[in-house]
MDAnalysis code that builds the backbone (N, CA, C; Angstrom):
import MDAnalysis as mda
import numpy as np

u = mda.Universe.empty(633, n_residues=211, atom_resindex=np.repeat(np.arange(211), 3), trajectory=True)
u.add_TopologyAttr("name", ["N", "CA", "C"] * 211)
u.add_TopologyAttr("resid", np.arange(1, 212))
u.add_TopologyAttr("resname", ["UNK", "UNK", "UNK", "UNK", "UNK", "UNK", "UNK", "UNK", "UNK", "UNK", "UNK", "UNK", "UNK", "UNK", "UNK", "UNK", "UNK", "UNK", "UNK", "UNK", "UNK", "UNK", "UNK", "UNK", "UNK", "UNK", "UNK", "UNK", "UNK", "UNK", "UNK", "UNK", "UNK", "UNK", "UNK", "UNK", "UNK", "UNK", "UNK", "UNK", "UNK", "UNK", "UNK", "UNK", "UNK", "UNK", "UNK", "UNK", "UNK", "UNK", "UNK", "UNK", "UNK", "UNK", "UNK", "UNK", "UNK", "UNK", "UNK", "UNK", "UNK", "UNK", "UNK", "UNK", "UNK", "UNK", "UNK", "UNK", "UNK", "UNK", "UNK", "UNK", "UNK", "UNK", "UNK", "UNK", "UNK", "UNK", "UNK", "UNK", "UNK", "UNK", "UNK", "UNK", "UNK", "UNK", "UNK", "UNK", "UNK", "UNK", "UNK", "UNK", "UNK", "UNK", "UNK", "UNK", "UNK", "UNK", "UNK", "UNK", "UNK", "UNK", "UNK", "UNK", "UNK", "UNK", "UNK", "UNK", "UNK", "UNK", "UNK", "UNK", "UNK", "UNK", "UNK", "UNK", "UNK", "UNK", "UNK", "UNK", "UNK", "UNK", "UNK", "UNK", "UNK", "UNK", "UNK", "UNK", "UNK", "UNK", "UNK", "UNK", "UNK", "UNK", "UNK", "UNK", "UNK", "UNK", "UNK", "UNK", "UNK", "UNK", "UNK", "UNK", "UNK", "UNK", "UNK", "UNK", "UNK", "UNK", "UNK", "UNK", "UNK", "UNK", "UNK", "UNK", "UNK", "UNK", "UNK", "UNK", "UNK", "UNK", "UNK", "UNK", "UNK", "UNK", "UNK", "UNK", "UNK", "UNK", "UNK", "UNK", "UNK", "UNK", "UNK", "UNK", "UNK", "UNK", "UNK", "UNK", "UNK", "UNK", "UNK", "UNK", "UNK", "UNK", "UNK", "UNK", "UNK", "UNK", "UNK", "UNK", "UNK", "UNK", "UNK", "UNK", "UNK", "UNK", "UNK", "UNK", "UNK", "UNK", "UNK", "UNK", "UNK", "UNK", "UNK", "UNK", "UNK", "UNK", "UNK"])
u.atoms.positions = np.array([
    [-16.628, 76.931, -75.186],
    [-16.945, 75.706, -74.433],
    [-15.656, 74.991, -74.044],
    [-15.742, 74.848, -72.660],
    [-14.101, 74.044, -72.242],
    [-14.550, 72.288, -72.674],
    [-12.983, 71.884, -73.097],
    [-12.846, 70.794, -73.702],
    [-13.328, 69.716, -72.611],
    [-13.938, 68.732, -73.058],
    [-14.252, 66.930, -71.769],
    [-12.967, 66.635, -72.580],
    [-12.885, 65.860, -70.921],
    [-11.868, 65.053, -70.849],
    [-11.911, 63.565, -71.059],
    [-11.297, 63.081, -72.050],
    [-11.517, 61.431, -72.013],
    [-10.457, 60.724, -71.719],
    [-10.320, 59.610, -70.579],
    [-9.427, 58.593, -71.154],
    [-9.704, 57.610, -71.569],
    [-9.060, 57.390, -72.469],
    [-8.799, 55.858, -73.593],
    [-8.008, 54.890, -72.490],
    [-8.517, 53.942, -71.889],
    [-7.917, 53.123, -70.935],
    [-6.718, 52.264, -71.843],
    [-5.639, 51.516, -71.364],
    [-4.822, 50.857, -72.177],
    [-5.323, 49.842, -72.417],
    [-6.196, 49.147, -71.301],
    [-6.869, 48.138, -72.044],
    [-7.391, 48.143, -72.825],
    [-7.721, 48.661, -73.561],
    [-8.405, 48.314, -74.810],
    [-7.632, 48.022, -75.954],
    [-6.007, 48.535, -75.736],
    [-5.011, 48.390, -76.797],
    [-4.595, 47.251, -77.293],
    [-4.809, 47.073, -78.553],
    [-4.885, 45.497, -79.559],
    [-6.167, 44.847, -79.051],
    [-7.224, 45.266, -78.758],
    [-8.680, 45.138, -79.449],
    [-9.409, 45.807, -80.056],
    [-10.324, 45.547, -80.250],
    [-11.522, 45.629, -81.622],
    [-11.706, 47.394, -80.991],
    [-12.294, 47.080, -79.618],
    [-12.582, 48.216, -78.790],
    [-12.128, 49.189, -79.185],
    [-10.795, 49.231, -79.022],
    [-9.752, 50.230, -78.990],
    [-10.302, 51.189, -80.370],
    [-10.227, 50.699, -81.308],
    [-10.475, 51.345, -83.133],
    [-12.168, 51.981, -82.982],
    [-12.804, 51.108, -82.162],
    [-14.118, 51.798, -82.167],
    [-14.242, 52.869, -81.633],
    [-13.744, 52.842, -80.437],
    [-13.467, 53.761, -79.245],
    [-13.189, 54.644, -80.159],
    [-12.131, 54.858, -81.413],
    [-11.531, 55.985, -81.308],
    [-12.194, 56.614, -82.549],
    [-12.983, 55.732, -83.397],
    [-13.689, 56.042, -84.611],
    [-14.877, 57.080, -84.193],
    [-15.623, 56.367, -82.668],
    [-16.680, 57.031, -81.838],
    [-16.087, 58.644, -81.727],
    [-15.129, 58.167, -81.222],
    [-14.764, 59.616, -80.351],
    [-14.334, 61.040, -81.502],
    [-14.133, 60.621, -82.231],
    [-13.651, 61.107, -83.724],
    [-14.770, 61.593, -84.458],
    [-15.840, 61.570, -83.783],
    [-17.386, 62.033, -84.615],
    [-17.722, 62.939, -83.886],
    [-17.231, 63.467, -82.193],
    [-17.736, 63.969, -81.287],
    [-17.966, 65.332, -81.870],
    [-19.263, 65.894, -82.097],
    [-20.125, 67.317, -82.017],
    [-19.487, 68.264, -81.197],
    [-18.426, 67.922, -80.464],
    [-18.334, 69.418, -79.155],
    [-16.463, 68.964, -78.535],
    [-15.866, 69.943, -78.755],
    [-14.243, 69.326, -78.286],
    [-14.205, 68.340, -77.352],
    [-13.186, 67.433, -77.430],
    [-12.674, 66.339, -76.161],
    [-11.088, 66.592, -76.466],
    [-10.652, 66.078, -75.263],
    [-9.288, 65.809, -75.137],
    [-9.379, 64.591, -75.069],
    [-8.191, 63.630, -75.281],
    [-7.946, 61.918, -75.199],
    [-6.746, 62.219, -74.337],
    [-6.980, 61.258, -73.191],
    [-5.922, 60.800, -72.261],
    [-5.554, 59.684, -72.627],
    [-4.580, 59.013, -72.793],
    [-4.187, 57.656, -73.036],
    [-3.909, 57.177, -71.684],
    [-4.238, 55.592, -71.599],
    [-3.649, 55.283, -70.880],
    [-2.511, 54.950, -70.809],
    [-1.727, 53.258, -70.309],
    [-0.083, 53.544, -70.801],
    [-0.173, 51.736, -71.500],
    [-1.279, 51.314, -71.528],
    [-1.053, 49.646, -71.747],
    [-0.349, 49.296, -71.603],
    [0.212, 48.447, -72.580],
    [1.107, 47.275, -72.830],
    [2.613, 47.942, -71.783],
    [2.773, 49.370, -72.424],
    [4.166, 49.848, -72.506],
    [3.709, 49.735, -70.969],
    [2.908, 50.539, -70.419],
    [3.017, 50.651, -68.726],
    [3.332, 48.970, -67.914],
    [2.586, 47.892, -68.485],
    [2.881, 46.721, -68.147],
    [4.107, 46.287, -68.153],
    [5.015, 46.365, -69.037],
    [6.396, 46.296, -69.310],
    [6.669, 47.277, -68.113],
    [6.709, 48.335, -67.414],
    [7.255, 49.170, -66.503],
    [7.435, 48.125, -65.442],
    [5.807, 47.688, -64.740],
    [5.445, 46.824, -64.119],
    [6.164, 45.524, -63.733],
    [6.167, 45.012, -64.920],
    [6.882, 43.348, -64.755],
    [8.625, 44.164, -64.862],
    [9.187, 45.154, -65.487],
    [10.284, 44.995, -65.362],
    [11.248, 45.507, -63.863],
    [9.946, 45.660, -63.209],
    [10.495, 46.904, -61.650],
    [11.575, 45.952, -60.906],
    [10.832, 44.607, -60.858],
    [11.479, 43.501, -60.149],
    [13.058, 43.189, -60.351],
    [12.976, 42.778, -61.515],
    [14.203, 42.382, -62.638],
    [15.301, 43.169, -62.434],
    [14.986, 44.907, -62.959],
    [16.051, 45.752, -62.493],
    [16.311, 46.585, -61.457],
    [15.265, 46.358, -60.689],
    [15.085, 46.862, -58.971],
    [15.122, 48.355, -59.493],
    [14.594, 49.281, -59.756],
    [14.212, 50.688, -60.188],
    [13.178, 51.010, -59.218],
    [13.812, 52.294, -58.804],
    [12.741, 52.995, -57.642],
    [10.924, 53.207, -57.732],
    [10.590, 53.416, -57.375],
    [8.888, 53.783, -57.736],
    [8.718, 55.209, -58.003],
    [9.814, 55.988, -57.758],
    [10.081, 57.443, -58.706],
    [10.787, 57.094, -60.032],
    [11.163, 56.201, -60.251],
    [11.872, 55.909, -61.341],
    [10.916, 55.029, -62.345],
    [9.977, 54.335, -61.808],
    [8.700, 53.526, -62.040],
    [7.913, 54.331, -62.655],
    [7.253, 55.497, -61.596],
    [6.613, 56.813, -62.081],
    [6.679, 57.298, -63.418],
    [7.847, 57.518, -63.949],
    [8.286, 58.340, -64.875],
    [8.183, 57.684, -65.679],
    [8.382, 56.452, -65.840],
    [8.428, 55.221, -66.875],
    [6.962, 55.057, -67.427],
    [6.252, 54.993, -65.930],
    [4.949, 54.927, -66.838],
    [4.240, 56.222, -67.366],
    [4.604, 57.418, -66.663],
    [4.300, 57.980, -67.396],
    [4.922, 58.054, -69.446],
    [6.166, 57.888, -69.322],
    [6.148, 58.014, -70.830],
    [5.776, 56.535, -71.082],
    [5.457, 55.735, -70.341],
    [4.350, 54.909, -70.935],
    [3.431, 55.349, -71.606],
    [2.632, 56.144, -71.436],
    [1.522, 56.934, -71.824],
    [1.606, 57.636, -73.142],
    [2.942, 58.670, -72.996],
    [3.076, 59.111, -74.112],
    [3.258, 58.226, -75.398],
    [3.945, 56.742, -75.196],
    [3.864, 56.079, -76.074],
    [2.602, 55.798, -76.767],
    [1.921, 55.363, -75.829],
    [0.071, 54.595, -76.095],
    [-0.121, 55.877, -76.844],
    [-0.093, 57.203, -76.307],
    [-0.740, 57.913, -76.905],
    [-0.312, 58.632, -77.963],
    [0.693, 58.170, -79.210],
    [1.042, 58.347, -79.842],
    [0.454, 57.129, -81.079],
    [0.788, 55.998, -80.420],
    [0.033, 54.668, -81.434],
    [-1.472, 55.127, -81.751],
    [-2.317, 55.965, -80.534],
    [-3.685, 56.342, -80.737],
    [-3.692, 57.580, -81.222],
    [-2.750, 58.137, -81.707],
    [-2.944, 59.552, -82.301],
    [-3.433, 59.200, -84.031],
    [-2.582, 58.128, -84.369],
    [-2.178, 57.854, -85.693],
    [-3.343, 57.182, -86.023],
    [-4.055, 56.537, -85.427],
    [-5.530, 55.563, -85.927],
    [-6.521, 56.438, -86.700],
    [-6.466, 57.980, -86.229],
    [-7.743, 58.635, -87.437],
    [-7.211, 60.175, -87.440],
    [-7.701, 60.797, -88.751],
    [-6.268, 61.893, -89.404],
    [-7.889, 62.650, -88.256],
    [-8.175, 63.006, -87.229],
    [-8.753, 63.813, -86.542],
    [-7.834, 63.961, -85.447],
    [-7.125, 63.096, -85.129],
    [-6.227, 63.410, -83.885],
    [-4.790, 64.053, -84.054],
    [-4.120, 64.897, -83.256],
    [-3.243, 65.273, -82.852],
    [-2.515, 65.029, -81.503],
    [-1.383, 65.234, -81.927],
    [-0.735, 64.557, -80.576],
    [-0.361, 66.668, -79.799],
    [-0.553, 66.249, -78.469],
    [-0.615, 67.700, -78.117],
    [0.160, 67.299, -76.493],
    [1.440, 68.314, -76.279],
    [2.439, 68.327, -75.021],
    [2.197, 69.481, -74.242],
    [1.290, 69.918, -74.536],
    [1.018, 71.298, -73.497],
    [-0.520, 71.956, -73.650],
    [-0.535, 73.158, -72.435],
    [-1.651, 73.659, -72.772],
    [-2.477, 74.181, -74.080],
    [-1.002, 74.830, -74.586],
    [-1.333, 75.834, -75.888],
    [-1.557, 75.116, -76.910],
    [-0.578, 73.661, -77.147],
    [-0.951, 72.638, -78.188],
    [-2.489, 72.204, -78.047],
    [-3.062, 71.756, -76.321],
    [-4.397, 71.395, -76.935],
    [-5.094, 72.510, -77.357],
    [-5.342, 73.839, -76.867],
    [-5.924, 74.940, -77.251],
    [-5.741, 75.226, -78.922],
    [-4.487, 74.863, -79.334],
    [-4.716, 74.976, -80.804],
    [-5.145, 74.037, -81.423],
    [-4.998, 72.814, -81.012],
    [-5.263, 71.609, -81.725],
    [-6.597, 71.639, -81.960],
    [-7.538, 72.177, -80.815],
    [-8.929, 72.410, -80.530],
    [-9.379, 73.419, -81.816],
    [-8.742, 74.847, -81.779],
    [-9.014, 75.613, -82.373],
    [-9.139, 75.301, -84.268],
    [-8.752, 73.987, -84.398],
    [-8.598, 73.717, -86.347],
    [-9.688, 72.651, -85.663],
    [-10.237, 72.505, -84.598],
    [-11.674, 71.495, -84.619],
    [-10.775, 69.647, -84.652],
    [-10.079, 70.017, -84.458],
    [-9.298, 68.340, -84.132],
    [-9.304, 67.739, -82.806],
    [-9.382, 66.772, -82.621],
    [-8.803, 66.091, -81.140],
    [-7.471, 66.275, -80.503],
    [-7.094, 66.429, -79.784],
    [-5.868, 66.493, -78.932],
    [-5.946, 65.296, -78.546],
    [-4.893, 64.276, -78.662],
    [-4.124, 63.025, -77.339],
    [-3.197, 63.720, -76.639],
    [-3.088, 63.921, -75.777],
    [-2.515, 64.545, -74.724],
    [-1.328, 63.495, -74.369],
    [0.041, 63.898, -75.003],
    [1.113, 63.297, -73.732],
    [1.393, 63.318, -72.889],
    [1.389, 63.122, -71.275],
    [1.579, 63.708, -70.467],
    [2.988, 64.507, -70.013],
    [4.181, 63.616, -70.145],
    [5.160, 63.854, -69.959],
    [5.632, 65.075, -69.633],
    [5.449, 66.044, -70.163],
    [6.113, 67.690, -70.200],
    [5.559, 68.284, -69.454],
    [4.275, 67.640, -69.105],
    [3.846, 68.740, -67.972],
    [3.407, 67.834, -66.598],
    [3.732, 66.824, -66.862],
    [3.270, 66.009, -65.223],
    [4.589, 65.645, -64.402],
    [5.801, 65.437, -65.161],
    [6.940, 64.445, -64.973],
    [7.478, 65.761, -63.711],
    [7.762, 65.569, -62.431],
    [8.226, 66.472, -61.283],
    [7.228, 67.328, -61.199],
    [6.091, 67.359, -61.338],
    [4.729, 68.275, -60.961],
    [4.683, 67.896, -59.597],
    [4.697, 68.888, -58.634],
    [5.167, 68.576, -56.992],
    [3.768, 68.200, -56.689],
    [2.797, 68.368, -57.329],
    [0.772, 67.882, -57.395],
    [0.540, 66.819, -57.325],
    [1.943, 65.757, -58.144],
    [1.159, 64.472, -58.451],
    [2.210, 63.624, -57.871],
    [1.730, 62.956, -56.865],
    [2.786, 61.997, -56.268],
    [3.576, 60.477, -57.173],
    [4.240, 60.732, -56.825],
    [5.000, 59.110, -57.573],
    [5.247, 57.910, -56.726],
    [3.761, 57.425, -57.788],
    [3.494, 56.047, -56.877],
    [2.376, 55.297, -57.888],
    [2.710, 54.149, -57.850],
    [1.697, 53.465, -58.751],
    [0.042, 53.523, -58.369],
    [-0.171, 54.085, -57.504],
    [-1.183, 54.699, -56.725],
    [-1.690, 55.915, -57.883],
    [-1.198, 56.318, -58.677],
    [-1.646, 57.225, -59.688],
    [-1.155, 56.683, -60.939],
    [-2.544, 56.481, -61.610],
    [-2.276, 55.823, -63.007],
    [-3.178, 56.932, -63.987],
    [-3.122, 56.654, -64.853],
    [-4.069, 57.571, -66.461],
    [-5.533, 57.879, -65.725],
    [-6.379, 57.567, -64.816],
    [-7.352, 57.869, -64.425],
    [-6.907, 59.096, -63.730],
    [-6.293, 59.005, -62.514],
    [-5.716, 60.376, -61.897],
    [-5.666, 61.276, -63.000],
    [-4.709, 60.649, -63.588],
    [-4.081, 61.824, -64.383],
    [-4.868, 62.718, -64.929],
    [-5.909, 61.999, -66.023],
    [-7.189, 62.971, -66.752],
    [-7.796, 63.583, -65.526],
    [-7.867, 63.523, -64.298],
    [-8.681, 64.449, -63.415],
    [-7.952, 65.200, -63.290],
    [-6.536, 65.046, -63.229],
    [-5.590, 66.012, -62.846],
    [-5.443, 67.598, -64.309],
    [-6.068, 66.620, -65.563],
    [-5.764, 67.669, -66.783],
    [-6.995, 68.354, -66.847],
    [-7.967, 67.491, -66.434],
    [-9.259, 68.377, -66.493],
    [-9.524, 69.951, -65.421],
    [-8.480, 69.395, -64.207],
    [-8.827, 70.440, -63.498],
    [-7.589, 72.019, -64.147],
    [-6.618, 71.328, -64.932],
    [-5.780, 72.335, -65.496],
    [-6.598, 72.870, -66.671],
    [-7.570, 72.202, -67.163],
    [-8.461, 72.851, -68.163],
    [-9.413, 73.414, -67.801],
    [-9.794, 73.320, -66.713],
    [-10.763, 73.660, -66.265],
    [-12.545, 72.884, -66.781],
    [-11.939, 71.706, -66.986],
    [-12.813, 71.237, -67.822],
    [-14.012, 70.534, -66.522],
    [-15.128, 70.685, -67.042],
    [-16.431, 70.329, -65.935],
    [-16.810, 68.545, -65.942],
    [-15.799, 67.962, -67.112],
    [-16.309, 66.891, -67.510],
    [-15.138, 65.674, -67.670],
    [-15.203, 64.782, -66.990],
    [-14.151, 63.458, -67.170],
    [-14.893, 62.193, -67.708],
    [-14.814, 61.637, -68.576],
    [-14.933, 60.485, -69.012],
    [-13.936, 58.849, -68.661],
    [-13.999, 57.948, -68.212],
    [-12.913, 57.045, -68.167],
    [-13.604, 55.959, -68.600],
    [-12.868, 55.406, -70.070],
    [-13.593, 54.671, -70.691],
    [-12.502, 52.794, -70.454],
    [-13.356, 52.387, -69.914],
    [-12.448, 51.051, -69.611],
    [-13.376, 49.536, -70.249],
    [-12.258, 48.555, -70.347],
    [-12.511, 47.424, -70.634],
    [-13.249, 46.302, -69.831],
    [-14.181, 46.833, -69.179],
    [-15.361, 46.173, -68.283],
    [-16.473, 47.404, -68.063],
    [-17.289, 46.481, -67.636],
    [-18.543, 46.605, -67.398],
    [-19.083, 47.005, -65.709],
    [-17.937, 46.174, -65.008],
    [-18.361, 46.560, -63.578],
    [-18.833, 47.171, -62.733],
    [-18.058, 48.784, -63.483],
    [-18.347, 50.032, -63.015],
    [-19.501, 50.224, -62.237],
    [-20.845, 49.596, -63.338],
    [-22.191, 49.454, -63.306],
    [-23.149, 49.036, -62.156],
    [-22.003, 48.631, -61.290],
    [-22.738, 48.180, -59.845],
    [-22.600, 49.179, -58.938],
    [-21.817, 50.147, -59.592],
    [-21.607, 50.812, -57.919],
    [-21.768, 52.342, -58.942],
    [-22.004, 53.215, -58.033],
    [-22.520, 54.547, -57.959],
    [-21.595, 56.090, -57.389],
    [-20.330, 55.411, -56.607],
    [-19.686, 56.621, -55.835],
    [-18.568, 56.085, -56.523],
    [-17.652, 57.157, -56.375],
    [-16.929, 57.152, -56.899],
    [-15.669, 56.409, -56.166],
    [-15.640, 56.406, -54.679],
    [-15.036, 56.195, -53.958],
    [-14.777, 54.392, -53.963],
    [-16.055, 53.919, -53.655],
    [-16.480, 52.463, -54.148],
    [-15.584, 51.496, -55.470],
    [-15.688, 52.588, -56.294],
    [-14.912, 52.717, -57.595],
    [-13.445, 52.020, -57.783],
    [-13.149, 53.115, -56.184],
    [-11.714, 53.240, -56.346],
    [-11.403, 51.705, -54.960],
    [-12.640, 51.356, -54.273],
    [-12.139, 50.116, -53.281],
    [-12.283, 49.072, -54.282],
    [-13.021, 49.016, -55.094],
    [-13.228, 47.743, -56.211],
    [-12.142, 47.592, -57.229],
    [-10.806, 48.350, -57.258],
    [-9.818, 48.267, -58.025],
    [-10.405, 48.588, -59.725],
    [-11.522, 49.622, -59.852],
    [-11.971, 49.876, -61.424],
    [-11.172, 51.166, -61.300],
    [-10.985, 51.823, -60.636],
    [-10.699, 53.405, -60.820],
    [-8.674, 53.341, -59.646],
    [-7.946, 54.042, -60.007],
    [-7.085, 54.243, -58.611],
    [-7.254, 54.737, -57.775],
    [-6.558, 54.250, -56.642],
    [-7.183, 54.562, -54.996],
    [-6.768, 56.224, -55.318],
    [-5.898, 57.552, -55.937],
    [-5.835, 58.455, -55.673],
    [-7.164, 59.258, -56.408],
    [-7.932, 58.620, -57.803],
    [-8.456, 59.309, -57.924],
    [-9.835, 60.096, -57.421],
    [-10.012, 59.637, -56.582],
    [-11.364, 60.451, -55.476],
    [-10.710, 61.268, -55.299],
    [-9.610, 62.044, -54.589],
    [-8.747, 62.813, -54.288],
    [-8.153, 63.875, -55.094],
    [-8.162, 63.578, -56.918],
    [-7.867, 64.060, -57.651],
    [-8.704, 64.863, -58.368],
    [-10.372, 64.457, -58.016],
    [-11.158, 64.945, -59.171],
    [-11.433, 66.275, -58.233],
    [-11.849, 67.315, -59.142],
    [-12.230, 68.425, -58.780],
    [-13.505, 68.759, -58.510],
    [-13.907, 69.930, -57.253],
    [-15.280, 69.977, -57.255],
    [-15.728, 70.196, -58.050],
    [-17.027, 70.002, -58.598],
    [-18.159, 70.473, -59.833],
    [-17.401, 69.437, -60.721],
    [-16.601, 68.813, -61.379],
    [-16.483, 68.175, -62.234],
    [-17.254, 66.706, -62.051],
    [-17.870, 66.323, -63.041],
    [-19.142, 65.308, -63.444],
    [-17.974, 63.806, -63.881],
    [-18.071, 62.761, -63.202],
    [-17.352, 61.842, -63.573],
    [-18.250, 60.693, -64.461],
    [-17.796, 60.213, -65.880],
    [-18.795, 59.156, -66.439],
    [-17.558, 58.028, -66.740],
    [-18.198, 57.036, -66.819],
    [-17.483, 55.721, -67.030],
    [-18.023, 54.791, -67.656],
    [-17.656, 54.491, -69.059],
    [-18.104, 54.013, -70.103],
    [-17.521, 52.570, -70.318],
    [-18.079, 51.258, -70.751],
    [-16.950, 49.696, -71.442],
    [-17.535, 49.107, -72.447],
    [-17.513, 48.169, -72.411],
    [-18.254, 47.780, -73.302],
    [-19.633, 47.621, -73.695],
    [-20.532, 47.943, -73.008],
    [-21.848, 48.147, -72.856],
    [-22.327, 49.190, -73.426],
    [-21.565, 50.509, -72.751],
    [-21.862, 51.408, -73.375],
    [-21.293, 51.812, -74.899],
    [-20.341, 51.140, -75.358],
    [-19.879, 51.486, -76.838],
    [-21.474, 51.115, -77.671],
    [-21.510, 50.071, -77.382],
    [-22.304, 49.321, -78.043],
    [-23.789, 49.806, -78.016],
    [-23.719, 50.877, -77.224],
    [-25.032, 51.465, -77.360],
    [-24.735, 52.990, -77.546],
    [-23.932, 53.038, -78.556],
    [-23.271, 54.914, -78.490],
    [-24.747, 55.247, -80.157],
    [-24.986, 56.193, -79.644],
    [-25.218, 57.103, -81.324],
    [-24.417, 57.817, -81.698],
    [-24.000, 57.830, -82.834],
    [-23.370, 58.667, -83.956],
    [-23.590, 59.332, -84.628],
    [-23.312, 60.424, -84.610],
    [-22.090, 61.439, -84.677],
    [-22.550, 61.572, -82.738],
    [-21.438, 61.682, -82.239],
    [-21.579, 61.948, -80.310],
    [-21.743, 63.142, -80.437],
    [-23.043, 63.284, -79.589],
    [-23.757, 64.786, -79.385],
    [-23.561, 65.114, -77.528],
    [-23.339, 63.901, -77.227],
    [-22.807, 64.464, -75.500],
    [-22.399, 63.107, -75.085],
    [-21.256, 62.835, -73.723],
    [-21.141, 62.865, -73.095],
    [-21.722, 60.822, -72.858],
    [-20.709, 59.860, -73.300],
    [-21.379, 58.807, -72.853],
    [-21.278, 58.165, -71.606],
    [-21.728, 56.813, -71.147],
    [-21.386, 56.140, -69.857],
    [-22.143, 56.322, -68.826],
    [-21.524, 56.053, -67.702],
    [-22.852, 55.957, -66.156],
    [-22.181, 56.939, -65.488],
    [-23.337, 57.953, -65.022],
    [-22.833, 59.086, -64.279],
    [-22.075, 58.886, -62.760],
    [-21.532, 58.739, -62.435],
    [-20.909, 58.437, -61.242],
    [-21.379, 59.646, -59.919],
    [-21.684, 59.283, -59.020],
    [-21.804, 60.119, -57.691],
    [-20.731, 61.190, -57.096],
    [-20.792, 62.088, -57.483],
    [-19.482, 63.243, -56.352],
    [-19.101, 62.387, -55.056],
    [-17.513, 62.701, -54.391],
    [-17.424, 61.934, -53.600],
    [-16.433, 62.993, -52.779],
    [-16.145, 63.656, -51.424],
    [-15.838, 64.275, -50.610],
    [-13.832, 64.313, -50.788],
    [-13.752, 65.025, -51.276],
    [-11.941, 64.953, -51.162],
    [-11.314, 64.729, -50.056],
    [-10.411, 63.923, -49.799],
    [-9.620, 63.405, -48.740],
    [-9.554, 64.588, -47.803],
    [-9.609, 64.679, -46.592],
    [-9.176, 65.615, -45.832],
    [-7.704, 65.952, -45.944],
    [-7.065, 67.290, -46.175],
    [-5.772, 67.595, -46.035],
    [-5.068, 67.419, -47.651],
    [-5.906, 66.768, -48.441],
    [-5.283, 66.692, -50.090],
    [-5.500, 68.470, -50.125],
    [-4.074, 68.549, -50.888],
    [-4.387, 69.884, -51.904],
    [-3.744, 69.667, -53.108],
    [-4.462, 69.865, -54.038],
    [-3.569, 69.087, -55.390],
    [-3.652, 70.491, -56.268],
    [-3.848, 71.668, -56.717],
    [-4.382, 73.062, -57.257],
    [-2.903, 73.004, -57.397],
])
């Protein structure tokens, strides 16, 4: 069974959320991967672009090991997770029945696939790992509720819940869900599938090739 993909949004980092989120996910019946997002650390990228005038390729990179940071603070919250830098790490990490947090760094940082631009944040990204996993399933678990009004995915991405690249990023056949606080709060335990609101398939940009 290929691994779902989750991301752990940064918002949730230094709330309650965050520990539940990961206690939930830590019971899951069937492999996941954890995407981190980049929180706090990515915010610091953000507010500091101005200050030291640093390129938006130079921005890029920052937030990406933004990420790897977050997703190192979320490795350590429950002895089920592992921190994993490549394919073969999550494949083994999987194989002793553990979670993988996925750093991105080693395998996204100059990936000629993923453009550098704040236009791609931790949402891209997990579409971008799912389609290297081949995984049928993305999760993006965020700190609102909003999601809940709208249905396409595209919508998603005009309402500022999702980034404008990820319509573009997700792969055909892959199933997008989007989970906040609503849905924690209504999870059963031990996770036997797959939480959140199923989101609508949405037509890839004309002329994207991201493979």
């Amino acid at each position: 069974m290929k691994p779902l993909v989750v991301k752990l949004g940064g918002s949730t980092a230094g709330r309650e959320e965050m520990q539940c989120w990961i206690d939930a996910l830590a019971t899951a019946t069937f492999p996941l991967v954890v995407v981190p997002g980049g929180g706090p650390f990515a915010d610091q990228v953000r507010v500091s672009q101005p200050r030291l005038a640093y390129s938006n390729n130079a921005a890029h990179a920052m937030a990406i090991l933004a990420m790897d940071q977050f997703g190192i603070a979320v490795a350590e919250r429950h002895k089920r997770f592992r921190v994993a830098r490549s394919i073969t790490e999550i494949n083994e990490t999987l194989s002793l029945e553990l979670i993988p947090v996925w750093l991105p760094s080693t395998m996204t940082l100059g990936a000629p696939n993923i453009p550098c631009s704040w236009d791609v944040t931790s949402d891209s990204l997990g579409a971008w790992l799912a389609r290297q996993l081949r995984s049928c399933t993305l999760l993006l678990i965020k700190q609102t509720d909003e999601y809940l009004h709208y249905s396409n995915v595209s919508d998603l991405a005009d309402a500022g819940i999702v980034d404008p690249m990820l319509p573009g990023m997700i792969g055909e056949g892959t199933s997008l869900h989007v989970a906040g606080p609503q849905a924690l709060a209504s999870l059963d335990l031990p996770l036997a599938c797959m939480p959140g609101h199923t989101m609508m398939p949405c037509r890839i940009a004309a002329g994207m090739d991201i493979r």
